[in-house]
C-alpha positions in Angstrom: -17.9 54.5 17.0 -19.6 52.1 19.9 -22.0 53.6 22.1 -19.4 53.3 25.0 -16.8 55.1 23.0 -19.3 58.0 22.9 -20.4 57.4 26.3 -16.5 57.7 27.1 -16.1 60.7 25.2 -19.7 62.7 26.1 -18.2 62.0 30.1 -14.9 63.5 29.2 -16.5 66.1 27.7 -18.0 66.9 30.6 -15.2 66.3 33.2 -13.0 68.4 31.3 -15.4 71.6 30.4 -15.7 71.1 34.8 -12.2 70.6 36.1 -10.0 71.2 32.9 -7.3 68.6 31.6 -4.6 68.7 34.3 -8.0 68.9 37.2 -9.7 65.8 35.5 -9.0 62.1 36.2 -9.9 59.0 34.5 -11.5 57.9 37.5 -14.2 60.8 37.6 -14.5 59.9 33.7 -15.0 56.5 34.1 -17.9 57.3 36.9 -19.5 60.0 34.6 -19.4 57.3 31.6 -21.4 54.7 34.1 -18.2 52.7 33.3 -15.0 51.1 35.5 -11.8 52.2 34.7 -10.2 49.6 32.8 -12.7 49.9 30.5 -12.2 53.2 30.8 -8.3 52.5 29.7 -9.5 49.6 27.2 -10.7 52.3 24.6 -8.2 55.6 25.7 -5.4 54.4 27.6 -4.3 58.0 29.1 -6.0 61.2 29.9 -3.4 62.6 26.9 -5.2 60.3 24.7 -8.7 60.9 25.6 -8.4 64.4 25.8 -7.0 64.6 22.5 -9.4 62.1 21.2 -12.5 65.0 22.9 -10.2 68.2 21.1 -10.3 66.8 17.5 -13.9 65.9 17.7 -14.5 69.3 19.0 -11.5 70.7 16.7 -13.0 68.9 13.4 -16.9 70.3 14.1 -15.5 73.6 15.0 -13.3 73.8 11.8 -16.4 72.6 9.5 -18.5 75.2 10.8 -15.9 78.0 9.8 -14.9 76.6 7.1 -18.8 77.4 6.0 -18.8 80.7 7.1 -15.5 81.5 4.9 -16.5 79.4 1.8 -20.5 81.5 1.7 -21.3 83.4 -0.8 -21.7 86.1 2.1 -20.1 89.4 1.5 -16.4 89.5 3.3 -17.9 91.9 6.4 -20.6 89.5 6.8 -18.2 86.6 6.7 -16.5 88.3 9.3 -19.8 89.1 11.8 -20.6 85.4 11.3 -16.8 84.2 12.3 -16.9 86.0 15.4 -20.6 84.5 16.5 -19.2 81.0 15.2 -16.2 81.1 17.2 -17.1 82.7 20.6 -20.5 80.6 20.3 -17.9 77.2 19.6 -16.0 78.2 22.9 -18.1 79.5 24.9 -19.8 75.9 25.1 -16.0 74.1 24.9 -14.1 76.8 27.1 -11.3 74.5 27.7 -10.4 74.4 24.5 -7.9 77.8 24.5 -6.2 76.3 27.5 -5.7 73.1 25.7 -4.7 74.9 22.5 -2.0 76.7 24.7 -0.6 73.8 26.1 -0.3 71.9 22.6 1.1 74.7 21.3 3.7 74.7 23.9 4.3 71.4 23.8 4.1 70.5 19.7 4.1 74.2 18.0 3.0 72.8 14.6 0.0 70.5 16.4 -2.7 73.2 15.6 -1.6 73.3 11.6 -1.6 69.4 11.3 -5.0 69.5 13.2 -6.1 71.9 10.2 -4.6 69.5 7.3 -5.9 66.8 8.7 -9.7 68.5 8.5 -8.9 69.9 5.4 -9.4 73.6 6.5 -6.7 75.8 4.4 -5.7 79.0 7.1 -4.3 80.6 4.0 -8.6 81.0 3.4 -8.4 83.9 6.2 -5.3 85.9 4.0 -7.2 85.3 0.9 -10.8 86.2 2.3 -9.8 89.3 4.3 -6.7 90.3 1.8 -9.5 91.1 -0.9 -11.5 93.8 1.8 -8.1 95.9 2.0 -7.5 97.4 -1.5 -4.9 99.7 -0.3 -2.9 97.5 2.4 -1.0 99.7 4.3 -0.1 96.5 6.9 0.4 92.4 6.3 -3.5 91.0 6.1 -1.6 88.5 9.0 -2.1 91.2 11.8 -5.9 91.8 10.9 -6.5 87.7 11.5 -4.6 87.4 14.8 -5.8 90.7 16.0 -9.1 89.4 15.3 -8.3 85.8 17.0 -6.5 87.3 19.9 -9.8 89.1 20.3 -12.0 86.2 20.3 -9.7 83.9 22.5 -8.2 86.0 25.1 -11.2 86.3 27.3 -11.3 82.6 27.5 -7.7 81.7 27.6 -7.7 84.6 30.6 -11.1 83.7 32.0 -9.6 82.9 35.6 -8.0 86.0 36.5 -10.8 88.4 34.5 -13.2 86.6 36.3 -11.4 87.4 39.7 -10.5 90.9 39.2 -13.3 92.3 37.1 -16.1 90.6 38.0 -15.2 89.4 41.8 -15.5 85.6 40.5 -18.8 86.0 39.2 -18.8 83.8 36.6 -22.8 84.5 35.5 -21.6 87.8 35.2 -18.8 86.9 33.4 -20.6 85.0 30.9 -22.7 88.2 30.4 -19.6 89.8 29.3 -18.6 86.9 26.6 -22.1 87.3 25.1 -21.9 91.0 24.8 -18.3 90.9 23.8 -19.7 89.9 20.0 -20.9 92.8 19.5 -18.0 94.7 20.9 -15.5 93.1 18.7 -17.8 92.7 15.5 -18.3 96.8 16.0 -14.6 97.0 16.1 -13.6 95.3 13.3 -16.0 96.3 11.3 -14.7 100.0 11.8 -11.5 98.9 11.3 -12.2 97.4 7.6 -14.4 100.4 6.6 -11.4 102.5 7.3 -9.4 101.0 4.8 
C-alpha cells in the first residue's frame, strides 16, 4: 500500500467516524488526506468504494483480534469477558461501523459472511465455543451469540436516539455509559452461563 493510499484511507477514516457514510464527501476526504480530488478518485473512485475499502481494513483487524480471543487457551467464560471488551473496545473507536453493517446487510444480506470467509474467521467457532459451556441445552446455542451481539451492538447502532432521550445529547456522558456497559453485559452473561 503507497503512503497516499494510507493517507487516503487514515482521512476517510476520520471523515467517516465524524459525519458517517451518507454525511461524508470525497471532497472533505480529499482535504483531510492533503490531497485534490481526482487523486482522490485515482485510487477509490466512489465513496462506496472507499468506504468499503476503510470497513474491511477495520473488518479484517477486528476479526483477527476475536479470532484470538476464541482460539486461547482461556477457559470459555473468560473467552466470553474478553469478547465483550474486544468488541465494544473495536467499536467504540470505529462507531460507524454498526451503521455500515446495517446498511450492507440491507443491501447484500450475505456481505457480512463473505467478509468472514474472506478473513478466514469460521462463525460456526461461537456455536462450538459456547455449545461446550451448556451441558444440558435447554435452547439453540444460536440465541446465546445474538443475544450476546445484540447486546454489544445495539447501543451503537441506536447511539442517536439513546443519546437524545437518555442522556439529553450528551455524548461524554454517553460514552460513560458504553464504557460501563462492559461490565453490565459481562455480569449478565456470565449469570446466564452459570445458570445452566
Amino acid at each position: 500500500m503507497t503512503t497516499t493510499e494510507q493517507k487516503i484511507l487514515e482521512a476517510a477514516r476520520q471523515v467517516f467516524l465524524k459525519k458517517g457514510m451518507d454525511g461524508a464527501r470525497m471532497q472533505e476526504i480529499a482535504n483531510e488526506a492533503g490531497i485534490n480530488k481526482a487523486l482522490l478518485h485515482y485510487y477509490y473512485r466512489s465513496k462506496d468504494k472507499l468506504f468499503e475499502a476503510v470497513f474491511n481494513e477495520i473488518f479484517t483487524q477486528f476479526i483477527t483480534k476475536i479470532s484470538l480471543v476464541l482460539l486461547s487457551d482461556a477457559p470459555v467464560k473468560e473467552k466470553m469477558s474478553l469478547f465483550v471488551d474486544s468488541f465494544i473496545d473495536k467499536i467504540a473507536a470505529n462507531p460507524f461501523v454498526p451503521q455500515f453493517i446495517i446498511g450492507e446487510i440491507n443491501r447484500d444480506p450475505a456481505i457480512i459472511k463473505k467478509m468472514m470467509q474472506k478473513s478466514g474467521f469460521n462463525p460456526d467457532m461461537f456455536v462450538s465455543l459456547f455449545g461446550t459451556q451448556f451441558k444440558n441445552l435447554h435452547f439453540d446455542v444460536r440465541h446465546f451469540i445474538v443475544s450476546l451481539l445484540g447486546l454489544c451492538i445495539f447501543p451503537f447502532a441506536a447511539r442517536p436516539l439513546i443519546e437524545n432521550v437518555y442522556f439529553n445529547n450528551n455524548s461524554e456522558a454517553y460514552d460513560v455509559f458504553l464504557f460501563e456497559r462492559k461490565e453490565y453485559i459481562k455480569s449478565m452473561m456470565l449469570k446466564f452461563m452459570e445458570e445452566e
